[in-house]
PLY file of the C-alpha trace (Angstrom):
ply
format ascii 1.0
element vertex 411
property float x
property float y
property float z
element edge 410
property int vertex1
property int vertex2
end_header
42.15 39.21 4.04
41.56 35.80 1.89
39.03 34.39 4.73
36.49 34.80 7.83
38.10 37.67 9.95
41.45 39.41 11.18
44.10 37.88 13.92
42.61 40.39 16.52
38.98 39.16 16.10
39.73 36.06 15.96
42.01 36.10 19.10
38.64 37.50 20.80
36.74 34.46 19.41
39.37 31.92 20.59
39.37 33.67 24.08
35.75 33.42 24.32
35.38 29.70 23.79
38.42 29.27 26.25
36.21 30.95 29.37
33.49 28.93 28.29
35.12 25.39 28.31
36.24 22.98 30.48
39.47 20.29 30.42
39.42 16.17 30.78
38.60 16.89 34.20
35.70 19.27 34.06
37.65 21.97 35.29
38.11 25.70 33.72
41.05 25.94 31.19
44.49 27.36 32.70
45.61 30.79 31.66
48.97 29.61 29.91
47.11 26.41 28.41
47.12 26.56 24.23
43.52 27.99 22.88
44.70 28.60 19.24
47.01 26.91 16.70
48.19 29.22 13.75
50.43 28.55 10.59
52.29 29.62 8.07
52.39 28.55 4.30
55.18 29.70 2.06
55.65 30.47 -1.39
58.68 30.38 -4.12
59.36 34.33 -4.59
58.79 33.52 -8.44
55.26 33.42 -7.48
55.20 37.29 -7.00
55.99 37.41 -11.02
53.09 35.04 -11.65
50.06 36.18 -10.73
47.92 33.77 -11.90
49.57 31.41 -10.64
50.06 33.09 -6.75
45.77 32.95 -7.33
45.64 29.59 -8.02
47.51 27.76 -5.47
46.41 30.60 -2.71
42.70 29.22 -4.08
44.00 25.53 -3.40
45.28 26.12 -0.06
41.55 27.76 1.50
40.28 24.39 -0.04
42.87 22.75 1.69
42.53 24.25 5.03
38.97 24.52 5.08
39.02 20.35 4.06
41.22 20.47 7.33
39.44 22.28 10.05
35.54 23.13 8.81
33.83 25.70 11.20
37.03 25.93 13.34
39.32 28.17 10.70
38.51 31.35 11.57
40.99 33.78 9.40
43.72 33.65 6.20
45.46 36.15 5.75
48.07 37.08 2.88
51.17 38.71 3.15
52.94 40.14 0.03
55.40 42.27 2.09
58.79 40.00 2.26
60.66 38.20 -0.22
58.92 34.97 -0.68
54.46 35.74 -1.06
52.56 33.55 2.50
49.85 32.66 3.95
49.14 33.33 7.83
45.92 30.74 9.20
44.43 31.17 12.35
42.38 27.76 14.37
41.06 27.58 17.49
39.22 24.38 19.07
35.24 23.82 18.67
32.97 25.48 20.79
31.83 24.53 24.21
27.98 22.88 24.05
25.80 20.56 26.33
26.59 18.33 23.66
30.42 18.02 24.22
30.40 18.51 27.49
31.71 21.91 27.32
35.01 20.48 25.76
37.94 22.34 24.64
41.46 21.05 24.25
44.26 21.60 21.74
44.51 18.46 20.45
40.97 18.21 19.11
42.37 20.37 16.14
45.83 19.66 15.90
47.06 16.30 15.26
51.12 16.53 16.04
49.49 17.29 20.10
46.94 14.71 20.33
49.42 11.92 18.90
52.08 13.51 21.63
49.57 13.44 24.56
48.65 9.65 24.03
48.18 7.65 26.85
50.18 4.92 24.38
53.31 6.77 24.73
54.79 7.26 28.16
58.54 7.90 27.91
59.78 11.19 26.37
61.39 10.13 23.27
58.28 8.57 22.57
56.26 11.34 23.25
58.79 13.74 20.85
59.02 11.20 18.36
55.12 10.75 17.79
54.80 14.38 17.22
57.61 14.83 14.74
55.81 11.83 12.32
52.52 13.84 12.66
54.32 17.15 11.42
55.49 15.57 8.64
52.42 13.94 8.01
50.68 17.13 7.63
53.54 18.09 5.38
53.03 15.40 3.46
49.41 15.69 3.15
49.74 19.40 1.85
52.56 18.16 -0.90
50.22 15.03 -2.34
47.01 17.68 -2.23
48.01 20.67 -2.87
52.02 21.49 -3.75
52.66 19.31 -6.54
49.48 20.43 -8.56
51.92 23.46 -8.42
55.19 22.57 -9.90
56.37 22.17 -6.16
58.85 19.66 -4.65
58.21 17.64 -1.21
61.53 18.92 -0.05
64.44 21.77 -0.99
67.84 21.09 -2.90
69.47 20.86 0.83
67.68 18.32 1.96
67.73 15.77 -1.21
71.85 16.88 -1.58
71.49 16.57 -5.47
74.09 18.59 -7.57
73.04 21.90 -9.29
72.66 20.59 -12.84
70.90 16.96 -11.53
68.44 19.63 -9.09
67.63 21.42 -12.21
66.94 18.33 -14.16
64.44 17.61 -11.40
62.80 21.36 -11.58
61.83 20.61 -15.08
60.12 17.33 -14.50
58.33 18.74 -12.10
57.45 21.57 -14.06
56.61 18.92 -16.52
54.42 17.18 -13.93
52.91 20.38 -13.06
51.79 20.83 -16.86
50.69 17.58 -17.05
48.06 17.92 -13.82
47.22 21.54 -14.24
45.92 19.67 -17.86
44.41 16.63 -16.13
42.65 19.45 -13.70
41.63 21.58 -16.22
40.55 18.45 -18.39
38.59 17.01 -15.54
36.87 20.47 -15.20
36.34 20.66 -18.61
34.61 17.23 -18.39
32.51 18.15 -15.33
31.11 21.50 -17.49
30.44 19.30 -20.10
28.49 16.53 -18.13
26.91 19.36 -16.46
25.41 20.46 -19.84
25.06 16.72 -21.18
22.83 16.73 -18.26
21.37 19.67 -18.56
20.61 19.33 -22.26
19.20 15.67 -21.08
16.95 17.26 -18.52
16.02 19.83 -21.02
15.17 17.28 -23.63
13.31 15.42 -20.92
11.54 18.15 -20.09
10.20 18.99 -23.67
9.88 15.29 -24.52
7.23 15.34 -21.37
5.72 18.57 -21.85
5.34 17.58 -26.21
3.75 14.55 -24.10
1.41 16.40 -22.54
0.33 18.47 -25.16
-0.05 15.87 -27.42
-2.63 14.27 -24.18
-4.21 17.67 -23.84
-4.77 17.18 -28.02
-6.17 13.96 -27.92
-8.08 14.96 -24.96
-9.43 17.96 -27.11
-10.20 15.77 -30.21
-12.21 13.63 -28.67
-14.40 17.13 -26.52
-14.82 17.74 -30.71
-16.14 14.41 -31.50
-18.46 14.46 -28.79
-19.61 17.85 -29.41
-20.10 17.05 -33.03
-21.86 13.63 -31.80
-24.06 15.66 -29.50
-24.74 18.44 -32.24
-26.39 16.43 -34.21
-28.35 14.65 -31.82
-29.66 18.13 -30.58
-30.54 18.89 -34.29
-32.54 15.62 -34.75
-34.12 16.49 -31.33
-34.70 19.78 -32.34
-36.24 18.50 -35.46
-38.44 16.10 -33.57
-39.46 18.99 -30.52
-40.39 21.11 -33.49
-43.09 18.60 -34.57
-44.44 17.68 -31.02
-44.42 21.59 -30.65
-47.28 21.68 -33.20
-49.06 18.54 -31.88
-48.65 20.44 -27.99
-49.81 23.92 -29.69
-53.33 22.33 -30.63
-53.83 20.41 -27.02
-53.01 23.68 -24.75
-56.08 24.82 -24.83
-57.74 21.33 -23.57
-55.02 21.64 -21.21
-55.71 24.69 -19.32
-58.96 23.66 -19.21
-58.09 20.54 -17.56
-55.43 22.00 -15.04
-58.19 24.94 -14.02
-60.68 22.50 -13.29
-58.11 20.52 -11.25
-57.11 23.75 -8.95
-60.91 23.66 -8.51
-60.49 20.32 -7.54
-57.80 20.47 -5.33
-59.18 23.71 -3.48
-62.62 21.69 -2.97
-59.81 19.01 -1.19
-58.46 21.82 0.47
-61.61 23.10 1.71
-62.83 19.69 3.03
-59.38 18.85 4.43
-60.09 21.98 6.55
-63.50 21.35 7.35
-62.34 17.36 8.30
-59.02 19.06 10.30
-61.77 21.64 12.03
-64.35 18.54 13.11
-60.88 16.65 14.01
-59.77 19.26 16.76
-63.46 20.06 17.85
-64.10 15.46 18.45
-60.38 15.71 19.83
-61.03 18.51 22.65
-65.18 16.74 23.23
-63.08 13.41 23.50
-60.42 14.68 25.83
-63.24 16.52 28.06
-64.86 13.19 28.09
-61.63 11.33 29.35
-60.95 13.87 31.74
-64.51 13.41 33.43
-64.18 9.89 33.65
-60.85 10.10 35.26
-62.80 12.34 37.95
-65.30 9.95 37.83
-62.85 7.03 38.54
-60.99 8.86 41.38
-64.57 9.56 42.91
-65.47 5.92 42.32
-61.96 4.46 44.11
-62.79 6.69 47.02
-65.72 5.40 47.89
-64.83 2.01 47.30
-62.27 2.47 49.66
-64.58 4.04 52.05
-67.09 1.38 52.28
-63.87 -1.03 52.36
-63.19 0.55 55.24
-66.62 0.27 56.97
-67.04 -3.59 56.00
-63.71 -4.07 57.47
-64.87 -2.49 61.14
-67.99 -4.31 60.68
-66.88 -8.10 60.20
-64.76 -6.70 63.27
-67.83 -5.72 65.59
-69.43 -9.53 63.78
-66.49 -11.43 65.11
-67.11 -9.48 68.63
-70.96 -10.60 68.35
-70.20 -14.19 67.24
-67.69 -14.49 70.84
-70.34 -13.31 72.79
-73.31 -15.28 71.56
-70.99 -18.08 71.97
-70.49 -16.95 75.22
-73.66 -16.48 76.02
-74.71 -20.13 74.61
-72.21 -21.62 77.11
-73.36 -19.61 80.05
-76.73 -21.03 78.89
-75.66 -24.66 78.88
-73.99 -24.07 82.27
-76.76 -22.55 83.92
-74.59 -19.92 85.24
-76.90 -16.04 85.54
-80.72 -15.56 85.46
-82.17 -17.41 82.36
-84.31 -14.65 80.88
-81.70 -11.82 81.49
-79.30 -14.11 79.35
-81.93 -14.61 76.75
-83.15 -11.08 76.34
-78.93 -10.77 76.00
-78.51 -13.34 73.61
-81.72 -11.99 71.50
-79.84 -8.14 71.47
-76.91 -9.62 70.57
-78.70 -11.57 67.58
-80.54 -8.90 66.43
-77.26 -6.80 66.35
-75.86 -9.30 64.53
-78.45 -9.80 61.67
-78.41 -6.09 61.42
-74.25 -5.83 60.97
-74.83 -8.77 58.05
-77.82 -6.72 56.17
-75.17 -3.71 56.65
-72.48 -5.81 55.06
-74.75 -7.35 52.23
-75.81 -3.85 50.88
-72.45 -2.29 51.14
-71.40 -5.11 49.26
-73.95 -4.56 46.36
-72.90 -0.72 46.58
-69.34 -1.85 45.69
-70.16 -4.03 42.93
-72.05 -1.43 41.30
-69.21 0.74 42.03
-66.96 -1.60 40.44
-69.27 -2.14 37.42
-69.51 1.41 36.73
-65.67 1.74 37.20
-65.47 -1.14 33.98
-67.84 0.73 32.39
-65.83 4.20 32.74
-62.55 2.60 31.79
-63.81 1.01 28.68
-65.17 4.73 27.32
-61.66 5.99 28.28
-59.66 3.21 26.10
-62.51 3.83 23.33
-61.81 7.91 23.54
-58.47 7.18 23.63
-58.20 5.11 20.82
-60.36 7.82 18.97
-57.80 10.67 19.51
-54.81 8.19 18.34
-56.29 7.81 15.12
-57.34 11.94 14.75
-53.92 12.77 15.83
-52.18 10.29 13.52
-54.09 11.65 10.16
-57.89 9.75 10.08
-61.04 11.61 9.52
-64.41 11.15 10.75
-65.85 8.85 7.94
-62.91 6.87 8.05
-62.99 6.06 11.41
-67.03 5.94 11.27
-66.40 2.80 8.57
-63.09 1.29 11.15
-65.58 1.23 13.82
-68.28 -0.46 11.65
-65.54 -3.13 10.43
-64.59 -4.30 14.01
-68.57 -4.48 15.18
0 1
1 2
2 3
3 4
4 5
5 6
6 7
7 8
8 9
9 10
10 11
11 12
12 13
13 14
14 15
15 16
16 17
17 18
18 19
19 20
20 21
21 22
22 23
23 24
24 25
25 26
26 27
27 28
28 29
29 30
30 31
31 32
32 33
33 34
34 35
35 36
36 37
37 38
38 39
39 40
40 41
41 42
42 43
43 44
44 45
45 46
46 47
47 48
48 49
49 50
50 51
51 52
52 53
53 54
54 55
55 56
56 57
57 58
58 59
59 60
60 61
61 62
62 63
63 64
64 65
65 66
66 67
67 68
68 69
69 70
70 71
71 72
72 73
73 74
74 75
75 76
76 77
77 78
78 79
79 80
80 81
81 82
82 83
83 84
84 85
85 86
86 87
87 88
88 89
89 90
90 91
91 92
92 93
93 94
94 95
95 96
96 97
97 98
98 99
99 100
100 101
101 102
102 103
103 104
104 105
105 106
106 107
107 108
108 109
109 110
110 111
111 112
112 113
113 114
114 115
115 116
116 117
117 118
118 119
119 120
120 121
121 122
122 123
123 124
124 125
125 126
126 127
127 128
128 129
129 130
130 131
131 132
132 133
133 134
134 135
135 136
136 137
137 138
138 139
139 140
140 141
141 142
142 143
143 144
144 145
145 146
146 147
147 148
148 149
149 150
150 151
151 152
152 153
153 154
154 155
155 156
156 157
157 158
158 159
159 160
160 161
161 162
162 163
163 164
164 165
165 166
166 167
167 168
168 169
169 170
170 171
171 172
172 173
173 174
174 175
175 176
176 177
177 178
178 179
179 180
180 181
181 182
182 183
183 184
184 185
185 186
186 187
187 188
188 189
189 190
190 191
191 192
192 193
193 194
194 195
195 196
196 197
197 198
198 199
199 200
200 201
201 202
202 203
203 204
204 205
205 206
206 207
207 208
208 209
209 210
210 211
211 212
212 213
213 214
214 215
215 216
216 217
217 218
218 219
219 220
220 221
221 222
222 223
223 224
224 225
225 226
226 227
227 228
228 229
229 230
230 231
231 232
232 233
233 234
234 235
235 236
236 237
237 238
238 239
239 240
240 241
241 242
242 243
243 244
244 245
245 246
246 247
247 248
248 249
249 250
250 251
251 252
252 253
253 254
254 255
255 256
256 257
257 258
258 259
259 260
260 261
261 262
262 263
263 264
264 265
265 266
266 267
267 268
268 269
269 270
270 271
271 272
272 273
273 274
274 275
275 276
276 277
277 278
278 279
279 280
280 281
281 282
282 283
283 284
284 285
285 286
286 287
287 288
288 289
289 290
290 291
291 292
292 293
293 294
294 295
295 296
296 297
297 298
298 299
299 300
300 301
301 302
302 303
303 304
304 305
305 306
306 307
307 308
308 309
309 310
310 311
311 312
312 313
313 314
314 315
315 316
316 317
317 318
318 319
319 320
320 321
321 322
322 323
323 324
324 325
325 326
326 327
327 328
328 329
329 330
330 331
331 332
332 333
333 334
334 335
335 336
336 337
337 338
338 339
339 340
340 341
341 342
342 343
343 344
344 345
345 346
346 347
347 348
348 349
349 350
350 351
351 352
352 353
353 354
354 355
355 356
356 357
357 358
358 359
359 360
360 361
361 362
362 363
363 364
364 365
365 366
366 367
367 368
368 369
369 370
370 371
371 372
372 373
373 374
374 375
375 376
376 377
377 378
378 379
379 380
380 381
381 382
382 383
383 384
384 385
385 386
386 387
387 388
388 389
389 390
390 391
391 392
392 393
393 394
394 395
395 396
396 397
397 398
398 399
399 400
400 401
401 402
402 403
403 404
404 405
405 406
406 407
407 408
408 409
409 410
């Protein structure tokens, strides 16, 4: 085994691709149609003798066929058992996805079938002829990249009809040629290790050259923490110099001090105190003052009522005046006309009169009544914007002297 797995597994892998594709037409593959291509690659037996050199072309020729066919190679095997040393390869089509339409056809990895089955070619000949030029275009192919980095000819001493001693002059050119590129290949790789290491050694170098850049930053970086340090040491000492001589001035002072700061924590607990005492008189005015608004909103609903009421009676009473007035006006026609008894009319018209002053008196003193209702309504709305103007300025921080000297200020 030289690569992937043996014939039989691979057979199974072919197989299973074949059930899972579909031809040109979409249909399922035939049971005689081709599923697998496989090939042979021969050696001269004087490879048997060489083993190095049986290593190195077998190497070349996985390149090769991997180059060739990618992911569809699926097994290399080499045989050692007959006369001339082989290779057996085994390739079977891509496998069937959503992508390619659950392809699979022969001539996706072999070229000889795909030129063949050309729509181009329609007569026989044609058809025979395009798939001999692809053979020996593969056998071409394999000489230019593989066989003559070997020592090997493009075709045997049959086929080129050369006599023994000219065939042999032509073996040791090409074993000449052989020399000459196994050198250039070996050179080459030579030259690739060694630009590999140029390049490594240059990334190397890089890399120190950048890292002794970075150290030499972190240095400079450092230097100049020193300086500053040093810079700032000594200002510390000079302050420490000058702290030591305010220290003394401080020592002598304390005392004055803490008796300064004791009397102010008197002080501020006497502010404490009265703050409480002002808070205290605050919420007691607040509560009198919103007891006070709360009666004179009683006091105003009581007041509205009434007016209303009386509203109410003045309303039926210019009603009962208006009946009066159409009487006595009927009554001083009926007069005029001498129509009734004249004293029965004026005993009527003198009821009616007397009625009517009466209903006006009633109107005049209900009239007064709502005035002075109205009056003390003002009067009870006025106290209520005055309270509430009072509680505004307790709730938003003033205390009674202060708002004793606002009120004095606006009269």
């Amino acid at each position: 085994m030289i690569f992937g797995v043996n014939f039989r597994s691979a057979a199974k892998i072919a197989q299973s691709r074949a059930e899972q594709g579909r031809d040109n037409l979409g249909r399922k593959i035939r049971s005689d149609a081709q599923i697998a291509i496989g090939g042979v690659i021969s050696f001269p037996p004087t490879f048997k003798k060489v083993p190095d050199k049986l290593d190195a072309i077998v190497s070349d020729c996985v390149q090769y066929l991997e180059k060739r066919f990618t992911t569809n190679l699926l097994s290399i095997v080499l045989h050692m058992d007959e006369k001339s040393p082989h290779l057996h390869y085994f390739v079977t089509p891509p496998e069937p996805t959503i992508e390619n339409n659950f392809r699979f056809h022969i001539s996706d990895i072999y070229q000889p079938i795909k030129r063949r089955d050309s729509p181009s070619r329609s007569t026989l000949k044609e058809k025979s002829d395009a798939f001999k030029e692809a053979c020996r275009k593969i056998q071409d192919t394999f000489y230019e990249e593989v066989s003559r980095y070997h020592g090997l000819g493009r075709f045997g001493p049959r086929r080129m009809r050369l006599p023994a001693a000219a065939y042999k002059v032509l073996q040791h050119f090409k074993s000449l040629i052989e020399k000459g590129f196994r050198d250039i290949k070996l050179w080459n790789k030579a030259l690739k290790i060694k630009e590999e290491k140029q390049n490594r050694t240059h990334q190397e170098l890089k890399n120190k050259r950048q890292e002794l850049l970075e150290r030499e930053n972190k240095l400079l970086d450092r230097e100049k923490i020193l300086f500053e340090n040093v810079k700032v040491t000594k200002t510390n000492h000079n302050n420490l110099l000058n702290f030591n001589s305010k220290l003394k001035e401080k020592e002598s002072s304390i005392n004055e001090r803490e008796k300064s700061a004791t009397i102010r924590e008197l002080k501020l607990k006497q502010r404490e105190y009265e703050a409480t005492i002002e808070i205290t008189e605050a919420e007691h005015v607040k509560k009198t003052a919103n007891r006070k608004i709360e009666e004179a909103i009683t006091a105003t609903e009581k007041a509205n009522r009434e007016y209303v009421k009386h509203r109410q009676y003045i309303q039926a009473t210019s009603e009962i005046m208006m009946e009066y007035e159409e009487k006595r006006d009927i009554i001083l026609q009926a007069t005029k006309e001498g129509q009734g008894s004249r004293l029965k009319l004026t005993k009527l018209y003198e009821a009616t009169l007397s009625k009517y002053h009466q209903a006006k008196d009633n109107i005049r003193s209900l009239l007064e009544n709502i005035g002075l209702l109205q009056k003390r309504v003002d009067e009870l709305e006025k106290e209520n914007g005055q309270l509430s103007m009072r509680v505004h300025m307790l709730e938003n921080g003033y205390t009674s002297n202060s708002m004793q000297e606002r009120e004095k200020t606006n009269g």
